[in-house]
BAMAR-13712 format. One record per atom (N, C-alpha, C, CB): residue in one letter; x, y, z. Coordinates in steps of 0.1 Angstrom, whole numbers, plus 2048, in hexadecimal, padded with zeros to 3 digits. Atoms other than C-alpha are relative to their C-alpha. Glycine has a CB too. Layout:
REM residues N
aXYZ;...
REM end
This chain:
REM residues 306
x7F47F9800;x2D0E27651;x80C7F8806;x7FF80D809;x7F180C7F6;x2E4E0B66B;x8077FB7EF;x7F77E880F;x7FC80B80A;x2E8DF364A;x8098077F9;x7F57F97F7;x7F57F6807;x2F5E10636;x80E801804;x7FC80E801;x7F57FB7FB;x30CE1E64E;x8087F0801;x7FC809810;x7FD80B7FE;x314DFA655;x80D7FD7F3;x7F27F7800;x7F880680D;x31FDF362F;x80880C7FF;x7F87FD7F1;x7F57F5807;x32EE1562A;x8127FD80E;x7F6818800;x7F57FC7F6;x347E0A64A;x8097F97F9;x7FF7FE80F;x7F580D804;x34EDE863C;x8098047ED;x7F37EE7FE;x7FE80080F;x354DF7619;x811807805;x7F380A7F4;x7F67FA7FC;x36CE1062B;x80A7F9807;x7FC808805;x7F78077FF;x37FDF763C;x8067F67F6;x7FE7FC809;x7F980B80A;x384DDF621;x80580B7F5;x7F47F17FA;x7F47F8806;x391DFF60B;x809803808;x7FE80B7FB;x7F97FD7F9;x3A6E03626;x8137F7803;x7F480180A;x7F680B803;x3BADE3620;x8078017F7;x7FC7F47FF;x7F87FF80C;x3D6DDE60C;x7FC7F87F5;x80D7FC804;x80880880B;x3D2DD15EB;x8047F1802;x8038057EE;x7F58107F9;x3E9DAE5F5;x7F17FD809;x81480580E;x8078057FD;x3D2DAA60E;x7F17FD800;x803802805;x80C80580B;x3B2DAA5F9;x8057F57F8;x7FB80E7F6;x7FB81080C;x3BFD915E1;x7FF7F780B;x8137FE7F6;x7FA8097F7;x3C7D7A600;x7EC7FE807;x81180A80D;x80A8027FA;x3A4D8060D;x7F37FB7F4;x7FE80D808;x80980B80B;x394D785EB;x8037F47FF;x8018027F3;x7FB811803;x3A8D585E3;x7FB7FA80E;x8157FC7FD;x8028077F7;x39FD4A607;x7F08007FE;x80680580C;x80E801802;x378D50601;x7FD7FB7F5;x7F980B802;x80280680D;x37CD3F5DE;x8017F1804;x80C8057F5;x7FD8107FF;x38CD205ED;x7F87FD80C;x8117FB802;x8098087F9;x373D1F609;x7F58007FC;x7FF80380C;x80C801808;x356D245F3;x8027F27F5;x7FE80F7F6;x7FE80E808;x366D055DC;x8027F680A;x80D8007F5;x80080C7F2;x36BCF05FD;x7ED802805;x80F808812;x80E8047FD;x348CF2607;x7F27FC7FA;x7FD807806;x80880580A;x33BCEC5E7;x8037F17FB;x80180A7F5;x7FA80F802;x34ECCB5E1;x7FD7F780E;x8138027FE;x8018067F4;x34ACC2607;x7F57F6803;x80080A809;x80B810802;x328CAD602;x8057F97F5;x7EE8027FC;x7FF80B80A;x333C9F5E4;x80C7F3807;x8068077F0;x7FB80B7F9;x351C8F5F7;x7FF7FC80E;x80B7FF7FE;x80580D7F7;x33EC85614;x7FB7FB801;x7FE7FE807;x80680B806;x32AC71604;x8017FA7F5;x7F9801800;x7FD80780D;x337C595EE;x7F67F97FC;x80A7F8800;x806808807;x325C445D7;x7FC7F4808;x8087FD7F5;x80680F7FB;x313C255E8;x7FE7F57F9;x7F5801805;x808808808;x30CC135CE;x8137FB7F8;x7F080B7F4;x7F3808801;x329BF65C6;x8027F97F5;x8027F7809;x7FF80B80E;x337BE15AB;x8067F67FD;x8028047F7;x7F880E7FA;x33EBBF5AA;x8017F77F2;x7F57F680E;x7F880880D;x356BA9595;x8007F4803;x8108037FC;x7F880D7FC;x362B87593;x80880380A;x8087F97F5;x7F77FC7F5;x37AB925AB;x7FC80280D;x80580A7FE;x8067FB7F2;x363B9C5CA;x7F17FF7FD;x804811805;x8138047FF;x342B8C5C1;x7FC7F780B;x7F97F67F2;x80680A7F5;x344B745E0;x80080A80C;x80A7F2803;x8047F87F7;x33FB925F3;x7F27FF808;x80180B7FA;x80B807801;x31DB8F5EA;x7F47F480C;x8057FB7F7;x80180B7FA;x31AB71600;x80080480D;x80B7F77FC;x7FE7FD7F3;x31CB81620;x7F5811800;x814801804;x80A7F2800;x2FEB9C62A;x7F47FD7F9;x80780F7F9;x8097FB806;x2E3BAC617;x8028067F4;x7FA807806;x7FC7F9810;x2E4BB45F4;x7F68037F5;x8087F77F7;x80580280E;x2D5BBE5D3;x8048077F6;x7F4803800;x7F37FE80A;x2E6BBC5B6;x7FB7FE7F2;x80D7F6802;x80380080C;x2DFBC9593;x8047FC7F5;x800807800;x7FC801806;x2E8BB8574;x7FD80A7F3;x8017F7802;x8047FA80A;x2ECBCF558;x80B8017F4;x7FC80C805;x7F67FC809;x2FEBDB537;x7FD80C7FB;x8027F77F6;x8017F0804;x305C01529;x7FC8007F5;x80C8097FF;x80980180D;x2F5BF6509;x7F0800805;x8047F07F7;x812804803;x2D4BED515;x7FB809805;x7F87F3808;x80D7F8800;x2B6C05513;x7FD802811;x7F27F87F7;x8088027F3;x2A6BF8532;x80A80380A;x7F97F1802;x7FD7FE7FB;x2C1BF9547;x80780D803;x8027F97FE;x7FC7F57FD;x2CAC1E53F;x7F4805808;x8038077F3;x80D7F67FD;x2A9C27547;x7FA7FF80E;x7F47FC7F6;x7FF8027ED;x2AAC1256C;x80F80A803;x8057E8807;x7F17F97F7;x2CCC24574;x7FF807809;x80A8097FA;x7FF7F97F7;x2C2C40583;x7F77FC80D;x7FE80B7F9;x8058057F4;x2A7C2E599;x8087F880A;x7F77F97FD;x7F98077F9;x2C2C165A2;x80B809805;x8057F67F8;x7FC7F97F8;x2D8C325AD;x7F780780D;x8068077F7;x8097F67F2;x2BDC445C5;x7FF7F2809;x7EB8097FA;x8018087F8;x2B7C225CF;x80A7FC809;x7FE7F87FB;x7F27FF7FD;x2DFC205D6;x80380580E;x8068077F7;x7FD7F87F5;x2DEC3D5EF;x7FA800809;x80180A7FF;x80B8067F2;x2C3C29607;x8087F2806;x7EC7FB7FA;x7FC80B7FC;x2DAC0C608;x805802811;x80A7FB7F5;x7F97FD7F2;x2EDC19628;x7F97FE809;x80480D803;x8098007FA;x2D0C21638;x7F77F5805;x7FD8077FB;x8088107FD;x2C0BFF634;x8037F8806;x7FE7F87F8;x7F780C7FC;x2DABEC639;x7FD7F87F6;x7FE7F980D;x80480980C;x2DABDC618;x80D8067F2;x7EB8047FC;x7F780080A;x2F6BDD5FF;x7FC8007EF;x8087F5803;x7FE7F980F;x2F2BEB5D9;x8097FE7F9;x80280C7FF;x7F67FB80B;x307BE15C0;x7F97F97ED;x8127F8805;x804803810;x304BDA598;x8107F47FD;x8008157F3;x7FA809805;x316BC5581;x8028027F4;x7FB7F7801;x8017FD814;x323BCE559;x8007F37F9;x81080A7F7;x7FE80E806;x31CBAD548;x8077FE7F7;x7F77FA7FC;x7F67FD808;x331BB6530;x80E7FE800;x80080B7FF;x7F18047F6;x34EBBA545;x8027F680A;x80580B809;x80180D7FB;x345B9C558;x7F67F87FD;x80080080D;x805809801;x33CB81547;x8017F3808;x8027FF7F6;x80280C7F8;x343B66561;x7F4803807;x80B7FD80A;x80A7F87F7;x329B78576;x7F37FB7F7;x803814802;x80D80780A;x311B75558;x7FF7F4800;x7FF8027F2;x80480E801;x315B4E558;x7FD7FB80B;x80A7F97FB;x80780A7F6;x315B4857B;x7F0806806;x80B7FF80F;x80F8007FD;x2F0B5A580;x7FA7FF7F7;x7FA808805;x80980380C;x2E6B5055F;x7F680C7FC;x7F87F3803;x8017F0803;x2DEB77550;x7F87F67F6;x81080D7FC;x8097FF80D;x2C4B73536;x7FC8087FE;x7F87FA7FF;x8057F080A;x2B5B94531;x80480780B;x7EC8047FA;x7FC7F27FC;x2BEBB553D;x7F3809804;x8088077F4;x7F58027F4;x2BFBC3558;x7F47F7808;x80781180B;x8048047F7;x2BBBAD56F;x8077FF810;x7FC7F87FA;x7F97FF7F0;x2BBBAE599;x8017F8805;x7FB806809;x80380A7F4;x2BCB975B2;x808809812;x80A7EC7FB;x7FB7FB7EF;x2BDB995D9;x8097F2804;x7EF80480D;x7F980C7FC;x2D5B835EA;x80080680F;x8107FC7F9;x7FE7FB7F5;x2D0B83613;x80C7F0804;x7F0803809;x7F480E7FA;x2F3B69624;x7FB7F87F7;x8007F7812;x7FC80C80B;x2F6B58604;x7F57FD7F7;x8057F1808;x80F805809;x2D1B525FA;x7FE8077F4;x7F0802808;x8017F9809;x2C9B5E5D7;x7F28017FF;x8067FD7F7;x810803805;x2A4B695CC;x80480C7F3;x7EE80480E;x8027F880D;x29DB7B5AA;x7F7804805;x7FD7FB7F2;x80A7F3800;x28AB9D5B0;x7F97FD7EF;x80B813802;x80B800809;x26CB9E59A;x7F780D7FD;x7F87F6804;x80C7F37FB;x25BBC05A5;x8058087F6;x800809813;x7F67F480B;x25ABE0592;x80A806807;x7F980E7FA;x7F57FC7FD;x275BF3592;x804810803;x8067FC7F7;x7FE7F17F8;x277C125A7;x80480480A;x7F8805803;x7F77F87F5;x286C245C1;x7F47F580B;x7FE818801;x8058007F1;x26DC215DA;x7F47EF7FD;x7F5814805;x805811806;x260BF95CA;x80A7FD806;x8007F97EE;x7F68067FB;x284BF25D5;x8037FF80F;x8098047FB;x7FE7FC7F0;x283C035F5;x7F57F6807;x7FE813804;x80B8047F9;x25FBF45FE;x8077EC800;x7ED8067F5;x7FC80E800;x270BCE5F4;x8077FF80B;x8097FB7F4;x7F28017F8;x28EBD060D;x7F8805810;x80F80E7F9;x80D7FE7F3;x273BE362B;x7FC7F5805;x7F28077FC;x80A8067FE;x25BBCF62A;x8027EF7FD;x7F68077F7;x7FB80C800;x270BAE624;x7F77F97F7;x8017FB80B;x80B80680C;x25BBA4601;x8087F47F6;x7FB8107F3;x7FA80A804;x27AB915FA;x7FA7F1800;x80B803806;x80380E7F6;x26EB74614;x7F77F97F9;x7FB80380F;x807809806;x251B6C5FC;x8037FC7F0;x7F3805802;x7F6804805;x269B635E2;x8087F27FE;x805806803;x7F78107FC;x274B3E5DB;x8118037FA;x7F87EE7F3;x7F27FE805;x29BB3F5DB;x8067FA7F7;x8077FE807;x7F880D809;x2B0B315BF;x8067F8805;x80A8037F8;x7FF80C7F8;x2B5B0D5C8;x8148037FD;x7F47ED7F7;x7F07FE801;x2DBB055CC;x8077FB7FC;x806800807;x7FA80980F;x2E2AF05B0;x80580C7F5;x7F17F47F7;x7FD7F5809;x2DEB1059B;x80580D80E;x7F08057F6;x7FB7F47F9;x2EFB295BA;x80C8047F9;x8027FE80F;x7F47FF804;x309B3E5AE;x80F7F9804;x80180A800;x7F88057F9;x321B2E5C5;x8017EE7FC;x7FB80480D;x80280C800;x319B0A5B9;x8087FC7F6;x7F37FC800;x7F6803809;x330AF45A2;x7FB8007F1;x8067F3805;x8027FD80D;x31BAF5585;x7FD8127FE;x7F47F77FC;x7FF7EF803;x319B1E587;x8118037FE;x7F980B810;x7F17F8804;x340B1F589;x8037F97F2;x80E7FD80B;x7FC80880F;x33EB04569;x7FC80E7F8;x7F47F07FA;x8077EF805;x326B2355D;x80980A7FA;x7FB80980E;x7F77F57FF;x33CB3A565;x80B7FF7F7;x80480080C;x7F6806809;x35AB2A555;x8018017F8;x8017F97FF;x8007FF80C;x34BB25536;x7FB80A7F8;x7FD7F87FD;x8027F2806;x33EB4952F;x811805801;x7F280B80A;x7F07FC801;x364B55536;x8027F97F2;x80C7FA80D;x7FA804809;x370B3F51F;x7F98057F0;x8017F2802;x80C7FD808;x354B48508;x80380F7FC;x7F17FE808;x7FA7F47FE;x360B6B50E;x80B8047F5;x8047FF80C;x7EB800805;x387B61504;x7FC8007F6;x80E7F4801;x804805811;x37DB514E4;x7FC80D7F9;x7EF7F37FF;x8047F6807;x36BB704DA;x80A80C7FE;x7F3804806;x7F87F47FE;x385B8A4E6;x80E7FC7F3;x806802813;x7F5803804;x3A1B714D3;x7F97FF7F5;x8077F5805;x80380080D;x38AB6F4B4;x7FF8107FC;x7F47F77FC;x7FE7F0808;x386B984B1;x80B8037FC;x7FE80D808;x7F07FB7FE;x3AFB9C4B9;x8027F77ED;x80C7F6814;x7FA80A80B;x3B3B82496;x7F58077FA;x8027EE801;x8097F780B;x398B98483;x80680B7FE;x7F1804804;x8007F17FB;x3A2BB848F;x8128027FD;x7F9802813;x7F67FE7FD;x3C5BB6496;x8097FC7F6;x8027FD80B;x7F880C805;x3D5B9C484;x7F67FF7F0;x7FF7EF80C;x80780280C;x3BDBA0464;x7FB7F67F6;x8048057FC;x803813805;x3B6B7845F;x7ED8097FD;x8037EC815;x811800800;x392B76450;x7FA7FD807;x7F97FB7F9;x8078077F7;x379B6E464;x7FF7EE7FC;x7F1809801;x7FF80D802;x376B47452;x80E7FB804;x7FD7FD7F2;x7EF8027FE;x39CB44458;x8027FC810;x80A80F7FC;x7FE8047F5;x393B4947C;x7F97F6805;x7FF808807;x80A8077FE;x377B34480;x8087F4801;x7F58027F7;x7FC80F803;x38EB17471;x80D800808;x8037FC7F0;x7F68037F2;x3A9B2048B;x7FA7F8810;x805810805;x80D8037F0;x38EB194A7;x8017F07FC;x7E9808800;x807811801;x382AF9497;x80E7F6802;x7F77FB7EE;x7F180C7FB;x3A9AE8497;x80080380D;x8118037F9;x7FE8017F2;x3AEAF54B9;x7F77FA809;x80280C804;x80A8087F7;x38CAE24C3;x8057F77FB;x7F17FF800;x7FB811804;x397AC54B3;x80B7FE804;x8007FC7F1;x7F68077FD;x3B9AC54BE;x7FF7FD80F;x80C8097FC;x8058007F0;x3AFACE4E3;x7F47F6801;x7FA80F806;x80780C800;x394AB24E1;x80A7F47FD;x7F48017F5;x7F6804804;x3AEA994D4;x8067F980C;x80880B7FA;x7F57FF7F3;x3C7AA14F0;x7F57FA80D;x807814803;x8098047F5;x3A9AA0508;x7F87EE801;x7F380B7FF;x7FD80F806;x3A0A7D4FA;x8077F6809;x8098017F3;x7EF80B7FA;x3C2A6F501;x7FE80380C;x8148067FD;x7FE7FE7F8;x3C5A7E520;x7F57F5808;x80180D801;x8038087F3;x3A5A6E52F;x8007EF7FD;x7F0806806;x80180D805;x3A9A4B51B;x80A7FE80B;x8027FD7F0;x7F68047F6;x3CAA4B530;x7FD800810;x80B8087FE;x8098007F1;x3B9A54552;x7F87F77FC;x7F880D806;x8098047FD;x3A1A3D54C;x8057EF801;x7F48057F8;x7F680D7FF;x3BAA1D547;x80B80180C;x80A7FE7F0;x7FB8007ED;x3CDA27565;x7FA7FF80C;x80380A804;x8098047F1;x3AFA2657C;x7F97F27FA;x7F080F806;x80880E804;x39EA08568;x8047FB7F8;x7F48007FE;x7FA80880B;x3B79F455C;x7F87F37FB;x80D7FC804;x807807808;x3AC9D7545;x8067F2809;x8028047EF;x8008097F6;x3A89B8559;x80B7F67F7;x7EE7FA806;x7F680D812;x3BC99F538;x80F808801;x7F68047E6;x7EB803803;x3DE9B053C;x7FE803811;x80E8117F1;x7FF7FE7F7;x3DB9B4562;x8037EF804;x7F680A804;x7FB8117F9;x3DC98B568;x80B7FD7FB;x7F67F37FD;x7F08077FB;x3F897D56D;x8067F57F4;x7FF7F5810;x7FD80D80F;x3F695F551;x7FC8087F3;x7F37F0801;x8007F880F;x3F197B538;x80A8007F5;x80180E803;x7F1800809;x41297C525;x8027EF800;x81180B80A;x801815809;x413951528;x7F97FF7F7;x7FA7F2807;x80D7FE80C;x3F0953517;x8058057F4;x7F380B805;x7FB7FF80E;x3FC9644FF;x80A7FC7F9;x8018097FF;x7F5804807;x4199564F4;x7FB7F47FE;x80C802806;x80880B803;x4059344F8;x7FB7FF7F2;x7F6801809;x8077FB80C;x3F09454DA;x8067FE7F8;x7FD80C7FE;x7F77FF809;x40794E4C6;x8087F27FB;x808809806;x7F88147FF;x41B9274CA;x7F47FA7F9;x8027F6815;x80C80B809;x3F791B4BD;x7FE8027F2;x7F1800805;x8027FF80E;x3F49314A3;x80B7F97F6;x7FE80E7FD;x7FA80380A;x41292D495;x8007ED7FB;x80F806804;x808811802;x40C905498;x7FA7FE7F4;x7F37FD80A;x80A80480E;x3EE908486;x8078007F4;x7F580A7FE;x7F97F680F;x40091C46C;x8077F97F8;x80B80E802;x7F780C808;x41A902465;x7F97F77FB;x80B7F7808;x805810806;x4018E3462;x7F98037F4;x7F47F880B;x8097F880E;x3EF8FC44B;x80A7FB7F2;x800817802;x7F7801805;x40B8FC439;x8087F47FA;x803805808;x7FE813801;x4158D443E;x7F47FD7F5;x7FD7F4811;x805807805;x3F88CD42F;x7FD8037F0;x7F77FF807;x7FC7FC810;x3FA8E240D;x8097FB7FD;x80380C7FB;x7F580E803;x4188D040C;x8007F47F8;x8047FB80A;x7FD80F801;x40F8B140D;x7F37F97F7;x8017FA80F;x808806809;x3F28B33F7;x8058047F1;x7F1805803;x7F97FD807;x4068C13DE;x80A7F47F9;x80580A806;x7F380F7FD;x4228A23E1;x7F87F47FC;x8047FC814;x806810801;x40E8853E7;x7EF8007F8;x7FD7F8813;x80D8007FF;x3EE87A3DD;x7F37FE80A;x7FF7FA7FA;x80A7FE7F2;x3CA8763F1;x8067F480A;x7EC7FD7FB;x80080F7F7;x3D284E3FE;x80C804806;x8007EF7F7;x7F57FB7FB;x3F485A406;x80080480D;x8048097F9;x8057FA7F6;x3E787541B;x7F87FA808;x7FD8097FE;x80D8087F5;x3CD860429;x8087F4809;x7F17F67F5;x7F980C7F8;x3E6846435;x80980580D;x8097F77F5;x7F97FB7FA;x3FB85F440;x7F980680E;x8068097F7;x8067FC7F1;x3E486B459;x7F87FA807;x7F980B800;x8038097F6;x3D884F468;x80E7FA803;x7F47F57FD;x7F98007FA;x3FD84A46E;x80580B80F;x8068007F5;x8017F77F3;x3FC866482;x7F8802809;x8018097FE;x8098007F6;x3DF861493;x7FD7F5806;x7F68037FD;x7F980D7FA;x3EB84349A;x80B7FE814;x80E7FE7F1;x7F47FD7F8;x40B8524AA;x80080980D;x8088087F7;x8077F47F6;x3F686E4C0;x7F77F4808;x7F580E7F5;x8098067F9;x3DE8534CC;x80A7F7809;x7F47F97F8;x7F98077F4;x3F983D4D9;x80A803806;x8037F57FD;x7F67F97F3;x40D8564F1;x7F4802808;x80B8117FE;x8077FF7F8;x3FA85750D;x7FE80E806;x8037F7808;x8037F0802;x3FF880510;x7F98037F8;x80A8087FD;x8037FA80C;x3FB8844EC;x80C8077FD;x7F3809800;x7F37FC806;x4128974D6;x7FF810807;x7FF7FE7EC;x7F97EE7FE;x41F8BB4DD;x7F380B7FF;x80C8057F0;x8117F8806;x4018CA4C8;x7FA7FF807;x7F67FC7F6;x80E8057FA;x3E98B94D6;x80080980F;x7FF7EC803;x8007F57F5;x3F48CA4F7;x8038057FF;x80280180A;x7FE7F3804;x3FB8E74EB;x7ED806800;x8098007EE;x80C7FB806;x3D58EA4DE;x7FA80080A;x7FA7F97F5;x8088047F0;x3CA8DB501;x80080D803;x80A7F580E;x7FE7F47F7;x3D98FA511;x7FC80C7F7;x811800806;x8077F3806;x3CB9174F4;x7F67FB803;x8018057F0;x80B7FE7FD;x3AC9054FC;x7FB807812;x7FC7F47FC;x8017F77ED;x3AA90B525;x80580F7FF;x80E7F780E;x7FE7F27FE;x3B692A51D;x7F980A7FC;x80A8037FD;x80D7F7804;x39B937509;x7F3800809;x7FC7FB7F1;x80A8027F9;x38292651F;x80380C813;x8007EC801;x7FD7F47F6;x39593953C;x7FD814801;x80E7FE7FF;x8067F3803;x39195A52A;x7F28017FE;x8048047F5;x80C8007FF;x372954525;x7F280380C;x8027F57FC;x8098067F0;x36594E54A;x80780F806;x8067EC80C;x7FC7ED7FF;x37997354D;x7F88077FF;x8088077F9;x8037F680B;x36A987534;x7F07FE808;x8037FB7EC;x80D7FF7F9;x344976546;x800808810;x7FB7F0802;
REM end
């Protein structure tokens, strides 16, 4: 009978209210019934993080394990949800959660060298190791406990993401990236055939090879210049040369002449006149030291070049 009388009082006072203040007392028990139904969802956000080129050297500092995956692959739909439950123990551990879309970061894929999907690794201050275990909630949780990392050889640090051949890595998946995004945009956009683009690529390697060429042929004569134009008697030497050849070139020349002209005894007389004339200056003639000095000068280059 209390409960009755009870409800029939409360019924009687709440007909007792104006209709204004019924409406006022509904809408307030609507919006505190939607506030305390929303109230866990935003006090607890998501734990679980996601890391770009932009904030992957985060990483580097703490406890981590970090998923690589893509929204195409099978396997990685099918870890998701373990990797989320796993997500909402990270706090608790002390151990940081996040993933990776290889998709949307391909530098990321080059500098840990992604080969199949998905794949994890743990990183504790900087160290990397590839997780190997299955893949479960409480596999993940028992790794990170029970510290199953520690029997784990780390990736050496030739291959660490941080290392200069991982940012080469890195580098060249981006670019790898461009190329592809700039060959869809000229398929897609720009309606070039696909052979049309292909042969845009290949001049732009060849011209950019080319250029790159030049560039380091010139760096490399700036730091290691060539020892033959750096001496000093370089430009005499050569003009020395040149004075002999042309020499030669005339006698070449004299002597078609003069077999042309005279006959053999002629010429035979004629040049023991002149070797006559050369043997009795005690220098010798002009030539003759002329030839003196192309010779020491070849013998000079010579004792260079050894």
């Amino acid at each position: 009978m209390a409960p009755l009388l009870d409800h029939k009082i409360g019924d009687a006072m709440l007909s007792s209210l104006p209709w204004r203040s019924k409406s006022n007392l509904l809408t307030c028990s609507l919006l505190l019934l939607i506030y305390l139904t929303a109230q866990p969802t935003l006090a607890k956000p998501s734990s679980l993080k996601e890391i770009t080129d932009g904030n992957w050297e985060d990483i580097l500092a703490g406890e981590w394990m970090i998923e690589f995956f893509a929204p195409w692959c099978p396997a990685c739909q099918q870890l998701q949800p373990e990797w989320n439950e796993f997500a909402n123990w990270g706090e608790d551990m002390g151990v940081n959660i996040a993933k990776v879309d290889v998709t949307e970061q391909p530098g990321l894929s080059g500098r840990f060298v992604i080969t199949s999907l998905p794949t994890i690794y743990h990183c504790k201050d900087g160290v990397f190791r590839r997780y190997q275990g299955a893949r479960t909630k409480d596999d993940f949780l028992s790794f990170i406990d029970e510290k199953k990392w520690q029997g784990i050889e780390p990736v050496s640090s030739w291959f660490g993401p941080s290392s200069f051949m991982m940012n080469t890595m890195s580098a060249l998946f981006k670019l790898s990236m461009f190329i592809r995004r700039c060959h869809n945009y000229l398929i897609e956009q720009l309606g070039i055939p696909v052979w049309g683009s292909y042969v845009i690529f290949g001049l732009a390697t060849l011209f950019s090879g080319l250029v790159l060429g030049l560039i380091l042929v010139f760096i490399a004569d700036f730091v290691f210049p060539s020892r033959r134009f750096n001496s000093p008697n370089y430009y005499q030497k050569k003009q020395t040369m040149e004075q002999a050849r042309l020499i030669q070139q005339l006698e070449e020349e004299q002597e078609a002449d003069g077999e042309e002209d005279d006959d053999e005894d002629d010429e035979d007389g004629e040049q023991d006149n002149v070797w006559r004339r050369r043997t009795a200056s005690p220098k010798g003639s002009p030539e003759e030291v002329l030839r003196k000095r192309v010779v020491g000068i070849r013998e000079d280059q010579d004792e260079e070049d050894s």
